[in-house]
C-alpha positions as CSV (number, residue, x, y, z in Angstrom):
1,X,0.0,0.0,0.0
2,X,1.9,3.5,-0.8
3,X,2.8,5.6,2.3
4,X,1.0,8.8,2.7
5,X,3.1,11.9,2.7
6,X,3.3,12.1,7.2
7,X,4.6,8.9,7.1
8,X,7.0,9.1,4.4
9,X,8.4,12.7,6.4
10,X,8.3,10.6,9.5
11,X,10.5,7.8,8.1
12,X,13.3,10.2,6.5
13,X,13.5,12.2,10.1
14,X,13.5,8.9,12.1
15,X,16.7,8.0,9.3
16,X,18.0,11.6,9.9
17,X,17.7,12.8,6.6
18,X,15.7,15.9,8.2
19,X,17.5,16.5,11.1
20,X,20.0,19.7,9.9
21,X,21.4,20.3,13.1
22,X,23.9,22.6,14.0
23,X,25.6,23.2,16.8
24,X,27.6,26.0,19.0
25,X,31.0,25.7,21.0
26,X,29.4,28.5,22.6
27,X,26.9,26.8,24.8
28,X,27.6,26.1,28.2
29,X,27.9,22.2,28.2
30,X,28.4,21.8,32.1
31,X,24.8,22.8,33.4
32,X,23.2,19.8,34.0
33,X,19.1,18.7,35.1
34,X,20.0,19.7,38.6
35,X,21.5,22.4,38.5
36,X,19.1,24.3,35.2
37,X,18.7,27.8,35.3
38,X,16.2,29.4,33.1
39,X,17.6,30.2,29.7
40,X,17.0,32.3,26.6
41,X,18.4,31.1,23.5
42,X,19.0,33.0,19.9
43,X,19.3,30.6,17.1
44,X,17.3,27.6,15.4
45,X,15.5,25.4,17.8
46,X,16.8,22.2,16.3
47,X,19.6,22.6,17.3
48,X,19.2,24.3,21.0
49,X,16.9,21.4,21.6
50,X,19.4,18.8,20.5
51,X,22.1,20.3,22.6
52,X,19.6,20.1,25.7
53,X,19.2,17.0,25.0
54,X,22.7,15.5,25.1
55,X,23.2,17.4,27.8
56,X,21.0,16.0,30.5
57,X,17.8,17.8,29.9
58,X,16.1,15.0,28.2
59,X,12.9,13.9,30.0
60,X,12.3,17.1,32.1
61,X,10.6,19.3,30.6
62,X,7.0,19.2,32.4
63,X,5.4,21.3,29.8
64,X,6.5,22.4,26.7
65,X,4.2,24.6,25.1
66,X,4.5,25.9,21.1
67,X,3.4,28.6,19.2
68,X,5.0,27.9,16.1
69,X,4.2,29.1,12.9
70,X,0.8,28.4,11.2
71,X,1.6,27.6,7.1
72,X,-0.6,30.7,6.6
73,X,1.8,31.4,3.7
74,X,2.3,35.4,4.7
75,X,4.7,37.5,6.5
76,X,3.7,39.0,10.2
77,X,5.1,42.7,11.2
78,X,6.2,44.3,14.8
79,X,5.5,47.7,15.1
80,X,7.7,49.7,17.2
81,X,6.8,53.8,17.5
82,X,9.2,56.9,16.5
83,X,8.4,60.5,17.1
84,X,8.7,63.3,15.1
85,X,9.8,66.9,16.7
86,X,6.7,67.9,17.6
87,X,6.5,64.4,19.3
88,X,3.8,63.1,17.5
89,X,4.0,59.2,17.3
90,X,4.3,57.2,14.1
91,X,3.7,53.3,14.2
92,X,6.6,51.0,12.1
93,X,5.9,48.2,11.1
94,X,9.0,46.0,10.5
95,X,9.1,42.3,9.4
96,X,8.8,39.9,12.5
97,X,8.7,36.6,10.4
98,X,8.1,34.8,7.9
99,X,5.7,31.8,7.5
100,X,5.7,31.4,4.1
101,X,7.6,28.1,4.2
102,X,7.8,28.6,0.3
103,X,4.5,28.0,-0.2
104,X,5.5,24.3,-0.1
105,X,3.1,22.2,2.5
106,X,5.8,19.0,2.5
107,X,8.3,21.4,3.8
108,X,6.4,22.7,6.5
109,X,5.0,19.6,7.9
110,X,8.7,18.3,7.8
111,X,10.0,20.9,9.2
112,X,7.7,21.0,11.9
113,X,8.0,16.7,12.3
114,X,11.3,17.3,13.1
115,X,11.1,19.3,16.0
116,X,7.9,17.9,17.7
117,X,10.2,14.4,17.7
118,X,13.0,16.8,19.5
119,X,10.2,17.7,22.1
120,X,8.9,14.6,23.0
121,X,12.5,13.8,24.1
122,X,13.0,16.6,26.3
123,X,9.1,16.1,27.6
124,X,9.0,14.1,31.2
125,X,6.8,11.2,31.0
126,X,4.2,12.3,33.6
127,X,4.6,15.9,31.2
128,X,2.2,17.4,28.7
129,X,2.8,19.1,25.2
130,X,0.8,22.0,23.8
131,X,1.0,22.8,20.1
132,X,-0.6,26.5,19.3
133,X,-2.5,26.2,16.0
134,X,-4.8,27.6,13.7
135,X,-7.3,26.2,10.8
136,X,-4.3,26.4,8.2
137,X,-2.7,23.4,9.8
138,X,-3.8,22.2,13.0
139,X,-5.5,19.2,11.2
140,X,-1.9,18.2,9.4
141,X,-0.4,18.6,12.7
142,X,-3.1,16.6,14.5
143,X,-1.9,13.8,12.2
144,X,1.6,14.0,13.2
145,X,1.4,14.2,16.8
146,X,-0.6,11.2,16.4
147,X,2.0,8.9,14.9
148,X,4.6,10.8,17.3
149,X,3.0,10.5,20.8
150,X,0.4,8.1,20.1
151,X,-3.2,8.5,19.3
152,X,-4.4,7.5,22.8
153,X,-1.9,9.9,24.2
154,X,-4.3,12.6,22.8
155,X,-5.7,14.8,25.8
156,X,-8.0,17.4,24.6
157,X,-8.3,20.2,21.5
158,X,-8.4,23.7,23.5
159,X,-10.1,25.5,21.7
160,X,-9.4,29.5,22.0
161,X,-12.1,32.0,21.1
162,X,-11.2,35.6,20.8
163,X,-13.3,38.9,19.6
164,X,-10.6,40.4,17.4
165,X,-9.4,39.7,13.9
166,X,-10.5,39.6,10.6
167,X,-13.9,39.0,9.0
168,X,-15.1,38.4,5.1
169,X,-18.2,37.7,3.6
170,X,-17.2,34.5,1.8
171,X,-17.2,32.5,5.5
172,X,-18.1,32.8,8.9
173,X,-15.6,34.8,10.8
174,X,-13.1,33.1,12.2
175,X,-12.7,33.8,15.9
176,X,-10.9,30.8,17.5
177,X,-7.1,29.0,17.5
178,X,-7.0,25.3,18.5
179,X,-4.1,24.0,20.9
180,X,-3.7,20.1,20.8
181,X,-2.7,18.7,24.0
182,X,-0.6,15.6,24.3
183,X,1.0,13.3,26.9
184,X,3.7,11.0,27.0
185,X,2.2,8.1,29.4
186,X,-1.2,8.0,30.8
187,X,0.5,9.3,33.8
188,X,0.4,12.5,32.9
189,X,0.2,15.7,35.5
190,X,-3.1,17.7,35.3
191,X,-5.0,19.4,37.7
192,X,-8.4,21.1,35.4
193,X,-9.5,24.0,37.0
194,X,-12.8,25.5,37.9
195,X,-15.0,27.5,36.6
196,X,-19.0,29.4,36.8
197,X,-21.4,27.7,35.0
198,X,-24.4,29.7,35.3
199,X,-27.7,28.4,35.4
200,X,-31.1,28.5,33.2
201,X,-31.9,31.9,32.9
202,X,-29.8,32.6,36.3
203,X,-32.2,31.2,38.4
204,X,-31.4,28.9,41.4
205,X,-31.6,24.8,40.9
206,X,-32.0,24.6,44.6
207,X,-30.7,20.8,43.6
208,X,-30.2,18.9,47.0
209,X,-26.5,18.3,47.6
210,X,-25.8,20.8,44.9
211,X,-23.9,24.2,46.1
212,X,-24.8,27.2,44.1
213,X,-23.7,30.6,44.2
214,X,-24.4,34.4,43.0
215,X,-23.0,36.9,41.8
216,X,-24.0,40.6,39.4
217,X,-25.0,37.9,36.9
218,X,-27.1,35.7,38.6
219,X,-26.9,32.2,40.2
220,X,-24.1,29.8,39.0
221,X,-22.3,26.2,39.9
222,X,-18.4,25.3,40.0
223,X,-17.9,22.6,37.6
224,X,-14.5,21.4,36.0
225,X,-13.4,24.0,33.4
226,X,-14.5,23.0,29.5
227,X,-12.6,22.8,26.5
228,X,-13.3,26.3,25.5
229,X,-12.0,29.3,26.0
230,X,-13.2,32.8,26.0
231,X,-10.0,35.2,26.5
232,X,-9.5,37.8,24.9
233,X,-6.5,38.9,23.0
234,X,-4.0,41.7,23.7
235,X,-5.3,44.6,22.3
236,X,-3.9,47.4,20.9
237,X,-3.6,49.5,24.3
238,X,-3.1,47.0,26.4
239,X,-0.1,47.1,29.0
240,X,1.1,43.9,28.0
241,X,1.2,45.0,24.4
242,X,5.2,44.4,23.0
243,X,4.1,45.5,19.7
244,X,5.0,41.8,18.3
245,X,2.9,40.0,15.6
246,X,0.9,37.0,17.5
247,X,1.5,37.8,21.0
248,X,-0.4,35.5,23.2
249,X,-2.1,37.2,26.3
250,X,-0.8,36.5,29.5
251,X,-4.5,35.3,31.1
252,X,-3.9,32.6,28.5
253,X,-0.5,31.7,29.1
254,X,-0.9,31.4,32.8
255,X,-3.8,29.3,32.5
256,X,-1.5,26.7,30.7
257,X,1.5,27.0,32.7
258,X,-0.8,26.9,36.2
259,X,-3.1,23.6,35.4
260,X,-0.2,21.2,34.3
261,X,3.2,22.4,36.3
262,X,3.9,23.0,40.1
263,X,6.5,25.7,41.4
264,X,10.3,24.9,40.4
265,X,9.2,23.0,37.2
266,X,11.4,23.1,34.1
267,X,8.8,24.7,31.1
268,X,9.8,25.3,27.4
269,X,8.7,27.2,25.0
270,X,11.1,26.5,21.5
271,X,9.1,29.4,19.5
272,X,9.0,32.0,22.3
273,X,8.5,34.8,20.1
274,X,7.9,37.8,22.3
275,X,8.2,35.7,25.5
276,X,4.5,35.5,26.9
277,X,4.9,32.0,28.0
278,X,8.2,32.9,29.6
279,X,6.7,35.8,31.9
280,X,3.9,33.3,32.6
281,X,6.6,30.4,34.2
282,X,8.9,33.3,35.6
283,X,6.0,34.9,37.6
284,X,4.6,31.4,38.5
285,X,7.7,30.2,40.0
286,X,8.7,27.8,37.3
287,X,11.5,27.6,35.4
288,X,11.9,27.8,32.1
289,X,13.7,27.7,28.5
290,X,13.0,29.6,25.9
291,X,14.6,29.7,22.6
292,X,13.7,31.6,18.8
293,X,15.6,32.5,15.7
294,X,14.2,35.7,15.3
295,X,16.6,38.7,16.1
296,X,13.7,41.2,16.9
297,X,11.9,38.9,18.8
298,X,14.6,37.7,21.4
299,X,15.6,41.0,21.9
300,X,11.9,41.9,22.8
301,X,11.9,38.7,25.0
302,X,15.2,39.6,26.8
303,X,14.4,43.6,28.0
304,X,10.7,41.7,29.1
305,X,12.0,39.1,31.0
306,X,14.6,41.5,32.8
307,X,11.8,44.0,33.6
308,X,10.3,41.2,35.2
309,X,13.0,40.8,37.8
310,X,14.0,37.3,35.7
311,X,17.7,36.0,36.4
312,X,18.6,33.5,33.7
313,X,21.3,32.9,31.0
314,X,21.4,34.2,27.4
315,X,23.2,32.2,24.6
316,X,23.7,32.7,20.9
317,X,23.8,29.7,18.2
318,X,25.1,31.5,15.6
319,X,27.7,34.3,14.9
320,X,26.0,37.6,14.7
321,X,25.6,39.1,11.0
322,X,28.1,41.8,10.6
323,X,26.1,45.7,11.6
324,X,27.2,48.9,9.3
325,X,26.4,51.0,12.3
326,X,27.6,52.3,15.1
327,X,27.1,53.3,19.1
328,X,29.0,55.7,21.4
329,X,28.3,55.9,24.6
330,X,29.7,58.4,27.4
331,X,30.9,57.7,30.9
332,X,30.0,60.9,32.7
333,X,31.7,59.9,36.1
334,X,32.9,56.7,37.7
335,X,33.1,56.7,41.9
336,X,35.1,54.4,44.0
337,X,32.7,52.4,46.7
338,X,34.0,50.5,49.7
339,X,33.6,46.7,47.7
340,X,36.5,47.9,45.4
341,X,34.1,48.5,42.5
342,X,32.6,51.1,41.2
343,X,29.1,53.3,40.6
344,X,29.2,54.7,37.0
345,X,27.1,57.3,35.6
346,X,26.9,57.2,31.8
347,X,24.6,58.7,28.6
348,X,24.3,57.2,25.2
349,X,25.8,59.7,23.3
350,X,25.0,58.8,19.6
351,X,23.5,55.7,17.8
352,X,23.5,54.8,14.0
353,X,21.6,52.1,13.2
354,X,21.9,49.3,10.7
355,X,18.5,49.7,8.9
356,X,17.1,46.8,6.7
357,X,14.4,49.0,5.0
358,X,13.7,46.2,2.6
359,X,11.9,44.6,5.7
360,X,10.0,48.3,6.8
361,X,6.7,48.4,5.2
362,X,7.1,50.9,2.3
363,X,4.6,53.4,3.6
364,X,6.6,54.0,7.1
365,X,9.9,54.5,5.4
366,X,9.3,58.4,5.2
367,X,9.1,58.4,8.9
368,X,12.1,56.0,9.6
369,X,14.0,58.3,7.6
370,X,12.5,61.6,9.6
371,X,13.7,60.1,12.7
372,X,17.4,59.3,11.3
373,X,17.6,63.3,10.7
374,X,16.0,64.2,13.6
375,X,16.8,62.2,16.6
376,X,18.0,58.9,16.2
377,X,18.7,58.3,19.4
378,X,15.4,57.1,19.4
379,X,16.2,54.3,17.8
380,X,18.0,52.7,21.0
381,X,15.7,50.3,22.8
382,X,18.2,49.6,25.6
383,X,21.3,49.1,27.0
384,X,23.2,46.1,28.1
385,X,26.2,46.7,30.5
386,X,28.6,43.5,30.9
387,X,30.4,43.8,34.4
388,X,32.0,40.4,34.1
389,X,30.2,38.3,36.0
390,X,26.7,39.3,35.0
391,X,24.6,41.4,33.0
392,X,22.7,44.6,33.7
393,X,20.1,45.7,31.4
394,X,19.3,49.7,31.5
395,X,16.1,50.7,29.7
396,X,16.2,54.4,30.4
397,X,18.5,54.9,26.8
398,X,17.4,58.4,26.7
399,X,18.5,59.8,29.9
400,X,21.4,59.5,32.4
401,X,21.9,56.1,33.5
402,X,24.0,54.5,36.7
403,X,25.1,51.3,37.2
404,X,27.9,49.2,39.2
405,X,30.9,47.4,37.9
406,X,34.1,46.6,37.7
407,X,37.0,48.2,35.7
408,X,36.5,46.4,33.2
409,X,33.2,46.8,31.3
410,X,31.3,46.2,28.4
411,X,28.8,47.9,26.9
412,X,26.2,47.0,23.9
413,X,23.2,49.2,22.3
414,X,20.0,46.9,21.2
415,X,17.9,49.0,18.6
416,X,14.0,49.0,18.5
417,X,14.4,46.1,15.4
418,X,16.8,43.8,17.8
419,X,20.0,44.3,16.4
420,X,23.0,44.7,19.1
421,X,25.7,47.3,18.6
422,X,29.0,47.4,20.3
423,X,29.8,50.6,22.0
424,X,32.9,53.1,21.7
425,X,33.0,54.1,25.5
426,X,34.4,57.9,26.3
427,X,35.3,59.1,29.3
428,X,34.5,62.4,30.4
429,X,37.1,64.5,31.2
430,X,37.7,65.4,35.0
């Protein structure tokens, strides 16, 4: 009988024909399950999630949750603001990512086999794995996980409703993502919440034996939480907003994180994009590991997570693309303290950035340029100081900044697209 597509992919990745892994000298190979500190990585999953695999971390993960990309054969933006002199704002939108895969569907479900067979490696047995879809392929996918993990190793189909988004009049608007929900063993770890289910026309049953409650609605039970979900997304003036394509709201990603995981857990997230499931473990007590390929997003994940109050570990895959620009930074005093080091007061003097305006949409160009001319200082997102032994992260790029350190220090500009400059560091004169 001829072999469908899935199982013809599934064969080639199981003979590692699929598995293009590369690895980095870079990565700290001494860390081991005991000992895991939460961790961002830049660089392509593959091969992070190989290297926490040979390196102790396989079967610990109790949750790993996805939000990969859809096959939805378009490009997503991030919009990041710039203000003119009269400090009027101006949205940018700038290229996020890609999901176009080449338009090619074998690719994409390949590519996507590949790394779903990482993750059920690093997933402990009594663990669960969440995969974030849409109606473009959640039913390919569906198929996959079911060869991978097992068919009866199927938990539920979450399915997300949501009021924003687009509409046509050619189908029903659609208003809901689906998140397949998988487990190693049938020993898996899940506690289902609850929730108000309100009765006929918010009336009491009065039902012996039954408890009922009230609220401004009317009269409800607590019964175990269904299989859809009403949250709403992050809108446009929300406080959570990073400005990232596909942000997932935090209500969501705490929900997730909460019902299948216990404090000091190890959680993944091996498309973290702009690092809501990250904040959700980090503020839950869990740790985590979070990795993404996409410059602008990990550098959006990295100044969230240290806003947070997060302490973890940053690592690179790759060698970072040469930048034509350039960063300058001033040290306006440095004062001895008792410990021998010292408190330094500094000002980002000038910033040039390395624009890619091939991946600004063409309409915001006009203002990207403005802001060159004007004041492009504003194109500094923040600062990363390098004391040595740690890393201090200074948001406030616009203003006098302090810090404490060493002698010997480092200091690197990230821009509002992600990309990391160097700094020239000039002392001021006494």
């Amino acid at each position: 009988m001829q072999k469908t597509v899935i199982e013809q992919i599934l064969e080639g990745i199981k003979a590692g024909r699929a598995l293009y892994v590369r690895t980095s000298e870079s990565i700290n190979s001494d860390i081991t399950a005991d000992t895991f500190t939460s961790e961002l990585c830049r660089g392509d999953n593959l091969g992070y999630m190989k290297h926490l695999s040979e390196t102790g971390y396989k079967g610990c993960f109790k949750l790993i949750y996805i939000d990969p990309p859809f096959f939805t054969r378009s490009s997503f933006n991030a919009s990041v603001v710039l203000r003119d002199t009269e400090g009027k704002k101006h949205q940018v939108h700038h290229l996020a990512y890609d999901d176009k895969f080449d338009r090619n569907l074998e690719y994409y479900i390949e590519n996507m086999t590949a790394r779903l067979l990482m993750m059920k490696d690093l997933l402990a047995d009594d663990g669960l794995m969440w995969v974030h879809l849409d109606w473009h392929s959640s039913h390919y996918i569906k198929l996959v996980m079911d060869e991978l993990m097992g068919e009866k190793n199927f938990i539920n189909e979450i399915i997300w409703c949501y009021k924003s988004g687009g509409s046509g009049k050619r189908h029903f608007a659609r208003k809901h993502d689906s998140i397949l929900v998988y487990s190693k063993t049938k020993n898996y770890q899940l506690e289902v919440p609850l929730e108000k289910s309100y009765n006929r026309d918010y009336k009491p049953y009065r039902f012996k034996g039954v408890e009922e409650y009230r609220d401004e609605v009317g009269w409800y039970t607590m019964v175990n939480m269904k299989d859809v979900w009403n949250i709403d997304m992050v809108g446009r003036t929300s406080s959570e907003r990073t400005g990232y394509a596909t942000q997932k709201p935090m209500e969501l990603m705490r929900r997730i994180v909460e019902c299948c995981t216990h404090e000091g857990d190890l959680v993944g997230d091996f498309f973290c994009g702009s690092g809501s499931l990250l904040e959700a473990a980090e503020s839950l007590g869990r740790k985590w590991s979070g990795c993404d390929s996409e410059q602008m997003a990990v550098a959006m994940t990295r100044k969230r997570l240290e806003k947070a109050g997060s302490s973890f570990s940053y690592i690179q895959l790759d060698d970072a693309e040469p930048l034509y620009g350039r960063a300058s930074v001033r040290i306006e005093s440095k004062d001895a303290l008792e410990d021998g080091r010292f408190l330094y007061k500094c000002r980002l003097t000038d910033l040039v950035p390395d624009i890619d305006t091939g991946s600004i949409q063409l309409s915001d160009r006009k203002h990207v340029d403005k802001a060159l001319e004007e004041n492009r200082l504003q194109f500094a997102d923040y600062i990363i100081v390098d004391v040595g032994s740690s890393e201090i992260i200074l948001s406030e790029s616009d203003s006098e900044m302090s810090f404490i350190g060493g002698n010997d220090i480092e200091i690197k500009i990230v821009d509002v697209f992600g990309k990391e400059y160097a700094a020239d560091i000039d002392f001021a004169s006494s």
